[in-house]
SELOTOR-219969 format. One record per residue: x, y, z of N, C-alpha, C in turn; residue in three letters. Coordinates in steps of 0.2 Angstrom, whole numbers, plus 5000, padded with zeros to 4 digits. Layout:
# SELOTOR-219969
XYZXYZXYZALA ...
//
This chain:
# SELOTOR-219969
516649905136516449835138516249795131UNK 516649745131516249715125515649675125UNK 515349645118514849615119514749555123UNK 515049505126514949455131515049475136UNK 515349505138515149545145514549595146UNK 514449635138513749685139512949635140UNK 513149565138512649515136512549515142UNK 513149465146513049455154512649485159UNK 513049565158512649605160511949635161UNK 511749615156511049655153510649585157UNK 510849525157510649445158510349455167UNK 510949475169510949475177510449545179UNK 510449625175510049665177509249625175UNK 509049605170508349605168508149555173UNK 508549515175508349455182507949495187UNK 508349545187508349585195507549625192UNK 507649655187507149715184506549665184UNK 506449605182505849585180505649565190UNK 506049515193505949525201505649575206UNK 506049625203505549715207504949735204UNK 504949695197504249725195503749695193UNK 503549625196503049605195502649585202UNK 501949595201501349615205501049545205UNK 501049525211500649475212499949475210UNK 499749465205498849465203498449465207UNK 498649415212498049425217497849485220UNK 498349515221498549585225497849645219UNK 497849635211497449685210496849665213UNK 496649605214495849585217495849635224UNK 496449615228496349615237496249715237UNK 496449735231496349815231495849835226UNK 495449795224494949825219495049865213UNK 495649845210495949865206495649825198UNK 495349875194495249855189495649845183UNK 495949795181496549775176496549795171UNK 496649845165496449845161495849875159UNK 495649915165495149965167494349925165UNK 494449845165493649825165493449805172UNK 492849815171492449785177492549695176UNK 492249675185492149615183491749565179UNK 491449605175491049585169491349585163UNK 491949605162492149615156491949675151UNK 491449725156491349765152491949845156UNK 492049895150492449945153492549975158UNK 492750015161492450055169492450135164UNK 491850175166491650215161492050275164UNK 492650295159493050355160492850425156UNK 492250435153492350465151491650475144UNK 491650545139490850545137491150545128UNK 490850545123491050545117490450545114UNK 490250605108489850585101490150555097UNK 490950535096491250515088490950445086UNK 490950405094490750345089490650275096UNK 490150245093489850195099489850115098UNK 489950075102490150025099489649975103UNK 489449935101488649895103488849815103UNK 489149785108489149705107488449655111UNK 488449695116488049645120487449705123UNK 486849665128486449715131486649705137UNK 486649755141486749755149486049775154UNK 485949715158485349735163485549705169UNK 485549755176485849735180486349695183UNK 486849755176487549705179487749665175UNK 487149615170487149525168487449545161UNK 487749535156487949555151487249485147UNK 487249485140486649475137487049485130UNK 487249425124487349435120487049455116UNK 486949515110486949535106487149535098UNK 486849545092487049565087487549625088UNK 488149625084488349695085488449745080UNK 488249795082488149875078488749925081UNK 489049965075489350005077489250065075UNK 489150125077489050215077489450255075UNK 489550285072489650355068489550405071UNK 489450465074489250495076488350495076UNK 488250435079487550405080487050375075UNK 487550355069487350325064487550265063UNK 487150195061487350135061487850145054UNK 488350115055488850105049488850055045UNK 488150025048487949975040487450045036UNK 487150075039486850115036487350165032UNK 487550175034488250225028488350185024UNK 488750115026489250085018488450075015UNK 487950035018487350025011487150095008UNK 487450145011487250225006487450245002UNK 488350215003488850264997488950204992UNK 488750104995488850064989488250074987UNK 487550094987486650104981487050144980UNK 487450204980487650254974488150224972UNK 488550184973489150174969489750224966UNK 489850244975490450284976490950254981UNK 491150304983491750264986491550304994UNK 491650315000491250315006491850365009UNK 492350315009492950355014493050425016UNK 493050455011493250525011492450565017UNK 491950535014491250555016491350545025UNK 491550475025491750445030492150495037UNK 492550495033493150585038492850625038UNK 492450655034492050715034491550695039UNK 491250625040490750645045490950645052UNK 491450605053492150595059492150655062UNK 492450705057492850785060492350805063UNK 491650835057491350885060490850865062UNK 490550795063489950775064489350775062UNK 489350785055488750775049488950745042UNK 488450715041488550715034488650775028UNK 489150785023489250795018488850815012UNK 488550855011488150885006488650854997UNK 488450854992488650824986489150884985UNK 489050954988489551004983490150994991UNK 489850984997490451005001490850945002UNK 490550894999490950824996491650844992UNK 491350864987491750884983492350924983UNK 491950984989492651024990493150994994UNK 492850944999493350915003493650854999UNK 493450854994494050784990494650824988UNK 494250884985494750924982495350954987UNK 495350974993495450964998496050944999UNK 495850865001495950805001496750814995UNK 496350804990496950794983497650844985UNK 497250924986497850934984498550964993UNK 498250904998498650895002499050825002UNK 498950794997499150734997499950704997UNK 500350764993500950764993501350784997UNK 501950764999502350775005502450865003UNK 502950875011503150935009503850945006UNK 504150995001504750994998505350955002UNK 505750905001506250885003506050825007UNK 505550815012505250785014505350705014UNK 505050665007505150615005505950585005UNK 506550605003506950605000507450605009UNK 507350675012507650675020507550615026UNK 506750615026506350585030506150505029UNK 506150475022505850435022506750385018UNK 506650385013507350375007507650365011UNK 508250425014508650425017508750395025UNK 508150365027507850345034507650295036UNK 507650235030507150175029507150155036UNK 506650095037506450065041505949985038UNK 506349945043506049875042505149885044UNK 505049925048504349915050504049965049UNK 503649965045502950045042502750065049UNK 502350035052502350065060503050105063UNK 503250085061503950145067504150205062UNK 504150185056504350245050503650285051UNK 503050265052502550305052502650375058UNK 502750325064502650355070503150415068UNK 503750405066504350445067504250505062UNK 503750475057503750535050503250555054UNK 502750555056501950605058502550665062UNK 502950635067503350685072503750745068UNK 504250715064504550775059504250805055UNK 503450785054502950845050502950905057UNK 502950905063502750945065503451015063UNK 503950975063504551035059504351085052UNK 503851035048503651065043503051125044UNK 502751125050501951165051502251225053UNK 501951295051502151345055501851355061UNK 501351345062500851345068500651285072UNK 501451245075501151185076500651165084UNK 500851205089500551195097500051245096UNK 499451265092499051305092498351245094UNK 498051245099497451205100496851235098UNK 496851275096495951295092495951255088UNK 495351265089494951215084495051215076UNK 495151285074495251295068495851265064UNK 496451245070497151225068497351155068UNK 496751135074496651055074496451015069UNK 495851055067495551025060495951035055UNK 496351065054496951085048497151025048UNK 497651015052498250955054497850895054UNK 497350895056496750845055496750805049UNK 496550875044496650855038497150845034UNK 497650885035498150865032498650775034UNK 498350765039498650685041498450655038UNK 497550655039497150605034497550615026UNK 497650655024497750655017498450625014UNK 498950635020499750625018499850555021UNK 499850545027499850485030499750415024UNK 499250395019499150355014499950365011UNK 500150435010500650415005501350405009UNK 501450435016502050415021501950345021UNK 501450295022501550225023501550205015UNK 501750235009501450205003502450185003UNK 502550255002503450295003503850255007UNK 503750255012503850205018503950135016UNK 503650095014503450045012504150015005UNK 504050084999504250054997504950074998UNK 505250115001505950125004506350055008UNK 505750025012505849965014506149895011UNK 505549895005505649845000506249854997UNK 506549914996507049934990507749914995UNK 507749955000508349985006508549885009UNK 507949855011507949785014507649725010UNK 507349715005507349675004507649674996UNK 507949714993508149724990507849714982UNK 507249754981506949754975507049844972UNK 506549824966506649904963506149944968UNK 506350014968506050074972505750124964UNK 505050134968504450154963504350204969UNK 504150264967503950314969503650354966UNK 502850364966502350374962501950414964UNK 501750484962501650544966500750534967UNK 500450574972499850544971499350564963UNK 498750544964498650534959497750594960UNK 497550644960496950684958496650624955UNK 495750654962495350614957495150534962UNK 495950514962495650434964495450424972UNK 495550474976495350454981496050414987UNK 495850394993496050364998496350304997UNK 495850284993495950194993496450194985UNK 496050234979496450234972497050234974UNK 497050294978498050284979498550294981UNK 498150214986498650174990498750124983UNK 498350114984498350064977498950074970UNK 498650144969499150174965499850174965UNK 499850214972500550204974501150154975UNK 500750094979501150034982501349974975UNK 500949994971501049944964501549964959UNK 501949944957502249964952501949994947UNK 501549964943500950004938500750034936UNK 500650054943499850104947499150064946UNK 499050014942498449984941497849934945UNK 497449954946497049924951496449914947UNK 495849884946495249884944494849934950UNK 494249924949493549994951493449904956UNK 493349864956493349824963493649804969UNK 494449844967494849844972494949884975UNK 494749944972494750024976494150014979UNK 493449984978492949984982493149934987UNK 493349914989493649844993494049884998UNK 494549914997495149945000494750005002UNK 494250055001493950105003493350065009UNK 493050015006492849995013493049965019UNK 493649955016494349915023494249985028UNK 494550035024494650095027494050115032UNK 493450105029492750165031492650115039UNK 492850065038492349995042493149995048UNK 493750065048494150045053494250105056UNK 493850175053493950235053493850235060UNK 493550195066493450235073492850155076UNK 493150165080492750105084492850125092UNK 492650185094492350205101492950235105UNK 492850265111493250325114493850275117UNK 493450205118493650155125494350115121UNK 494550115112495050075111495750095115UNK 496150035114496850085116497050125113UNK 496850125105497150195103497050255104UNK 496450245103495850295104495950345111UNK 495850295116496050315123496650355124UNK 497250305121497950355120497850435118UNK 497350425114497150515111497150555115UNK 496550525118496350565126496850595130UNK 497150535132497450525139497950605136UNK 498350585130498950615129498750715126UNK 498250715122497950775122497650805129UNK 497450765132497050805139497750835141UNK 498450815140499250835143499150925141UNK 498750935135498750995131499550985126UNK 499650935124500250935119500050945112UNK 500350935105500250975100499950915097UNK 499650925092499250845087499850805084UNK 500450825083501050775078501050715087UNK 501050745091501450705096501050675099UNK 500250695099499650635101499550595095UNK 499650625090499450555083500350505084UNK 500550525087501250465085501150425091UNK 500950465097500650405101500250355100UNK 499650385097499150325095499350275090UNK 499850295085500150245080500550215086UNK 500950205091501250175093500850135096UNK 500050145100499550105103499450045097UNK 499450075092498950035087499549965085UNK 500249995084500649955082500749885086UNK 500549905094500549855100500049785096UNK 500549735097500249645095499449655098UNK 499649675103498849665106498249705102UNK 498349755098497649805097497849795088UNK 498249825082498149805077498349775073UNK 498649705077499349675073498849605070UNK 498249605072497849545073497949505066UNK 497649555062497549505054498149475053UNK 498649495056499149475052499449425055UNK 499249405063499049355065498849305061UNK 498149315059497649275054498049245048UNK 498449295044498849285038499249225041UNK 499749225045500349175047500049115050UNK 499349115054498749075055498749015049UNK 498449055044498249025040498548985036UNK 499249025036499949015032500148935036UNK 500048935042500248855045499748815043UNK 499148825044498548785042498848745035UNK 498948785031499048765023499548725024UNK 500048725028500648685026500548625032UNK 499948605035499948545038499048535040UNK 498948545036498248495033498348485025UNK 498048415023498448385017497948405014UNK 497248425014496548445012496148495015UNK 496348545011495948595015495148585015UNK 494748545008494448545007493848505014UNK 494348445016494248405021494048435027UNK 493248455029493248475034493248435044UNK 493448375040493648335047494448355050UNK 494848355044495548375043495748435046UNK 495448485044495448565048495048565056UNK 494548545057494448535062494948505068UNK 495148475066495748415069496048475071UNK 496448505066496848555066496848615071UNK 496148645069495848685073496048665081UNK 495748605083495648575089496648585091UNK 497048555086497748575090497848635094UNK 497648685087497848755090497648775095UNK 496948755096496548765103496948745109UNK 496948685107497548655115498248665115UNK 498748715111499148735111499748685109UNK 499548665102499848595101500148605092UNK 499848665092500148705083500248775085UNK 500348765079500448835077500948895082UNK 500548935084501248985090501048935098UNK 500648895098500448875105500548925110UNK 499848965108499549025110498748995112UNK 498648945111497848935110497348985105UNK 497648995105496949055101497049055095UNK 496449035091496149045083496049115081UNK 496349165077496449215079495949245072UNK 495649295073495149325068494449275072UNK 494249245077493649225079493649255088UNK 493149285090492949325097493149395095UNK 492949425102493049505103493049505110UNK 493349575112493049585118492549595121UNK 492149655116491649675116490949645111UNK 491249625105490749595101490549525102UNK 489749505102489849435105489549405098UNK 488849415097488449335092488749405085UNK 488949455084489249475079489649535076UNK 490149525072490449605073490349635067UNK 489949685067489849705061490049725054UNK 490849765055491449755053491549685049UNK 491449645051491549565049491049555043UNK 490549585045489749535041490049595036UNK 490049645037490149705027490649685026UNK 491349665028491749655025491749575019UNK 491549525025491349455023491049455016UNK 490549495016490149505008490549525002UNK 491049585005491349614998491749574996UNK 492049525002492649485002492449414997UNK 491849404996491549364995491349384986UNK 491349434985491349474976492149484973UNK 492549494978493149514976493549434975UNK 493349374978493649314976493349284971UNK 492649294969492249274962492749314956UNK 492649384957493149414954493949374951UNK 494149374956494749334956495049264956UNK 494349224957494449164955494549154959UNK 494649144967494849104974494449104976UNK 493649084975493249054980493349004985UNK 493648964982494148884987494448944993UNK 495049004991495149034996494649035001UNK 494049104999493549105003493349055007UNK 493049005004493248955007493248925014UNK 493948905014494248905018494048935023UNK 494149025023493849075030493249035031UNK 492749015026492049005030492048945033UNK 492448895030492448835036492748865042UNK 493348895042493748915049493248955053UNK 492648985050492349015054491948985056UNK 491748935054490848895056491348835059UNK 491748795059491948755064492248775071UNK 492548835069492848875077492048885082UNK 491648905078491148905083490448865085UNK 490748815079490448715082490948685086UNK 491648715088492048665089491848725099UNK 491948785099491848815105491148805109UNK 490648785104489948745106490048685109UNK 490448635108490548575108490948575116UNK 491548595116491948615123491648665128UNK 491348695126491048765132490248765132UNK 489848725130489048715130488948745122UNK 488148715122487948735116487548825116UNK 487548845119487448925121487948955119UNK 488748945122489248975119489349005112UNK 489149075113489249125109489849155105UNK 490449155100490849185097490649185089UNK 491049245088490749255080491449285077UNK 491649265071492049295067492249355069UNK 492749415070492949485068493249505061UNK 493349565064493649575057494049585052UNK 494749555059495249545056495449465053UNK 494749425052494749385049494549375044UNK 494449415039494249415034494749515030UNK 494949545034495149565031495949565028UNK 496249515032496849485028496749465022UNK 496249405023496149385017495949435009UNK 495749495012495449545009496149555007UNK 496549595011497249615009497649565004UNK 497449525007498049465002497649464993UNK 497149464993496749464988497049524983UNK 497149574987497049654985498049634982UNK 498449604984499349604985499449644987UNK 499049664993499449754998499749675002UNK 500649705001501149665006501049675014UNK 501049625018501049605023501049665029UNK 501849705027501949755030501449805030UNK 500949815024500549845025499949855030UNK 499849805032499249785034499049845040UNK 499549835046499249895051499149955050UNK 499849975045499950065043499150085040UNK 499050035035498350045033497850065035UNK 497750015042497350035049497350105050UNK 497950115051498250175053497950225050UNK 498050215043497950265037496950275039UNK 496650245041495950245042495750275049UNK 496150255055495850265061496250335063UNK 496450355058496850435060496250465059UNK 495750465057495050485054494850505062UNK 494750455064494250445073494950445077UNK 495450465077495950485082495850555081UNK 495850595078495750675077495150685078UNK 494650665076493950665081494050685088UNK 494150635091494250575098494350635100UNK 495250685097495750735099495450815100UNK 494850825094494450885093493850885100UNK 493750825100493150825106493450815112UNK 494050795116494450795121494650865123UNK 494850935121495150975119494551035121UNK 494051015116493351065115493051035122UNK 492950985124492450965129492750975135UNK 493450925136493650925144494350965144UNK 494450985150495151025148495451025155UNK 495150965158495750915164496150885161UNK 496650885164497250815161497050755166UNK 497050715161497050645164497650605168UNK 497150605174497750575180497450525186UNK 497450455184496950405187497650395193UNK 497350355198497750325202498050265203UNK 498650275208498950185206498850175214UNK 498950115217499050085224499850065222UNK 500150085229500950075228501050025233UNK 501349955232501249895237502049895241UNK 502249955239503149905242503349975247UNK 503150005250503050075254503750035262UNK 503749965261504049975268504849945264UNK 505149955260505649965258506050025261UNK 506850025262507150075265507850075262UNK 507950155263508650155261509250115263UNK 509750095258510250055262510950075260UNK 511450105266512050135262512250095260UNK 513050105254513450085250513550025252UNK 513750035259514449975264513849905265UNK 513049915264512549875266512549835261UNK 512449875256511949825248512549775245UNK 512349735244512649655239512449645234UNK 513049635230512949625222512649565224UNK 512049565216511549505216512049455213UNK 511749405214512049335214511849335206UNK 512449285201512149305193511749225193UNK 511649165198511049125198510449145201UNK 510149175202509349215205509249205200UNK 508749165201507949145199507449165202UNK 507049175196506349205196505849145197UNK 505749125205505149095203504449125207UNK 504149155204503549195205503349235212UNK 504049275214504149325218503749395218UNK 503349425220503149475218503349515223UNK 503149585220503449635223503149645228UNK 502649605230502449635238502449585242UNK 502849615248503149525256503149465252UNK 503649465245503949375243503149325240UNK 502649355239502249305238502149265232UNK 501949205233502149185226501549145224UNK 501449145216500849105213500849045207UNK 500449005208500548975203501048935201UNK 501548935205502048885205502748935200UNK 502748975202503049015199502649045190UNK 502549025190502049035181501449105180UNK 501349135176501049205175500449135171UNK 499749145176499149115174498949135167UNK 498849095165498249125157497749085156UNK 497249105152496349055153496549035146UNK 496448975143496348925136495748975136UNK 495748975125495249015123495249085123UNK 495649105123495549175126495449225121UNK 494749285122494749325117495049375114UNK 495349405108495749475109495549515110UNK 495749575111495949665114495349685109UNK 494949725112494549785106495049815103UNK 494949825096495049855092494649925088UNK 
//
């Protein structure tokens, strides 16, 4: 078949596919069906128990949500209290960070050490690896070369379907430790294979840690200052795990409660995370900001950016999405805490660099989005920066390329995925298998000589799969304003 006919065809089938599959919304209310597993509060429907990590936006009494400050948990540790630990000594966190993840304590100074060491000398792929896998395999997008390389490591393990604990912890750690260098490798295969520059590949480097050598790596030079490795090690520490309930997080669960091996539940959660909706955010914020600059004639001009701001709102710039991206949460309201540690350091590394005007900017963007949401929604109206708001900026600062932004994620939330997968495994040993309500039961077989080819004009105007109902004038509703997905 050739292509205008296979185009035709593919045109006329999605007509019909998107027609049988779509769910009159009202229908999940009429059945008590929680969309994305919240309550009508906005808050989650509880699946479930976790020590790895706790995420604090609001208080709940009687149902009423109650804004709060927000705090996030470690294995029952405030995570401002760790990064203010390891920045009064003037170390780097991350590594400490995975250690407290895995087994659930802090690190003594000698067992530190053994785990950097660790650490160091799992860093390097395995023989042939880089060259088979990565080189010879490039990919436009670090997220899908990611996914695909965690998969083909399991070829490399001799013991890969083994679920004790002693084996999970293993592969635990060897992902934390390689994974930095599959999105480094990845990365640059990318740049060389498709955009057509020099390809550097630079082995890791003893010594410098998690954040040294991505840095190391992605740069032609290998050169970074002692302020960029602290910046990029608290990208990492400040993403390593944010609660049982994200979608990636959840993916862990869901897919290890199967009892499958760890290569095949971590390349699921890298495909969670890759989804626009959960860690594509910042980079959001980067193309955000990238319109801002090219149609406001003064940035410095805070009546101008307002103005601006107000377009995007009403869906009148930019992607007309409505949404100022890097400001709300789901679950964080009057603040994310992620955002406040990061905003600080973000704020030393542009003095450093000489872009405070940059900085800037984010802080007008941040303090008028939520004079401008005060002004349109009451003066009570609560949103506060996150913190994929600040840390593009932080990335763009650092020259980690764009591509990099989510692998990065990636490279840090593999920490609190292999937790998530250690505590699913050890504690519950149900597979997870919620219910669906099925709406189209009164459907019937119909032979050959019955059925009629679809008409190639059939329009979709807001038929749903259950008795032809239709909403909204054919249109899939959305709320102006809307906050993103926890992350």
């Amino acid at each position: 078949m050739d292509k205008k006919k296979t185009d035709m065809l593919l045109d006329d089938l999605s007509t019909v596919a998107e027609k049988n599959n779509l769910i009159n919304p009202g229908t999940y209310s009429r059945y008590h069906i929680k969309r994305g597993l919240r309550n009508s509060n906005g808050t989650g429907v509880l699946v479930g128990m976790t020590k790895v990590g706790y995420v604090h936006g609001y208080d709940l009494q009687d149902g009423i949500k109650s804004p709060d400050h927000g705090k996030l948990y470690y294995r029952g540790i405030n995570l401002e209290q760790i990064v203010n630990g390891f920045q009064k000594d003037k170390r780097r966190g991350f590594e400490e960070t995975v250690y407290l993840l895995l087994l659930g304590k802090l690190p003594s100074q000698e067992e530190l050490e053994e785990f950097n060491g660790l650490l160091d000398s799992l860093r390097k792929l395995p023989s042939g690896y880089t060259e088979n896998m990565i080189l010879k395999i490039p990919s436009k997008n670090i997220m899908n070369k990611l996914q695909r390389s965690i998969l083909v490591l399991y070829s490399h393990d001799e013991n890969p379907d083994d679920t004790r604990v002693r084996n999970l912890l293993r592969q635990s750690i060897e992902l934390t430790a390689r994974i930095p260098t599959i999105i480094s490798y990845g990365y640059q295969a990318k740049a060389h294979y498709f955009d057509k520059k020099s390809l550097f590949i630079h082995a890791p480097k003893e010594g410098a840690g998690t954040a040294g050598n991505i840095l190391h790596m992605i740069r032609p030079d290998n050169k970074y200052t002692e302020i960029e490795a602290e910046t990029l090690d608290l990208c990492l520490v400040i993403h390593a795990e944010h609660g049982g309930g994200n979608n990636s997080a959840f993916t862990t669960h869901v897919v290890s409660s199967a009892g499958t091996d760890t290569y095949s539940a971590m390349a699921a959660s890298v495909g969670a995370l890759k989804g626009s909706k959960h860690g594509g955010a910042n980079r959001k914020v980067k193309e955000m900001i990238q319109d801002i600059k090219q149609n406001v004639s003064n940035l410095s001009d805070k009546g101008q950016l307002k103005e601006y701001l107000l377009r995007i709102l009403h869906r009148e710039a930019f992607n007309r999405k409505g949404l100022i991206y890097g400001m709300g949460h789901a679950v964080y309201t009057r603040s994310d805490p992620r955002a406040v540690l990061l905003k600080k350091k973000a704020l030393e590394l542009a003095q450093e660099k000489g872009a405070e005007h940059e900085f800037n900017l984010y802080q007008n963007i941040e303090d008028l989005t939520i004079a401008i949401f005060r002004e349109t929604k009451g003066p009570d109206f609560i949103i506060a920066a996150n913190v994929d708001l600040y840390s593009g900026f932080v990335y763009e600062m650092l020259n980690i390329p764009v591509d990099l932004y989510t692998p990065i994620f990636a490279a840090a939330r593999i920490a609190g995925w292999s937790a998530h997968r250690i505590e699913q495994i050890v504690s519950d040993s149900k597979i997870m298998r919620p219910a669906y309500v099925t709406v189209n039961l009164d459907n019937r077989y119909m032979s050959m000589n019955e059925r009629q080819k679809g008409s190639r004009q059939t329009k979709i105007k807001g038929i749903s799969a259950e008795k032809g109902e239709k909403f909204n004038n054919g249109q899939r509703s959305h709320n102006s304003f809307e906050l993103p997905q926890a992350r």
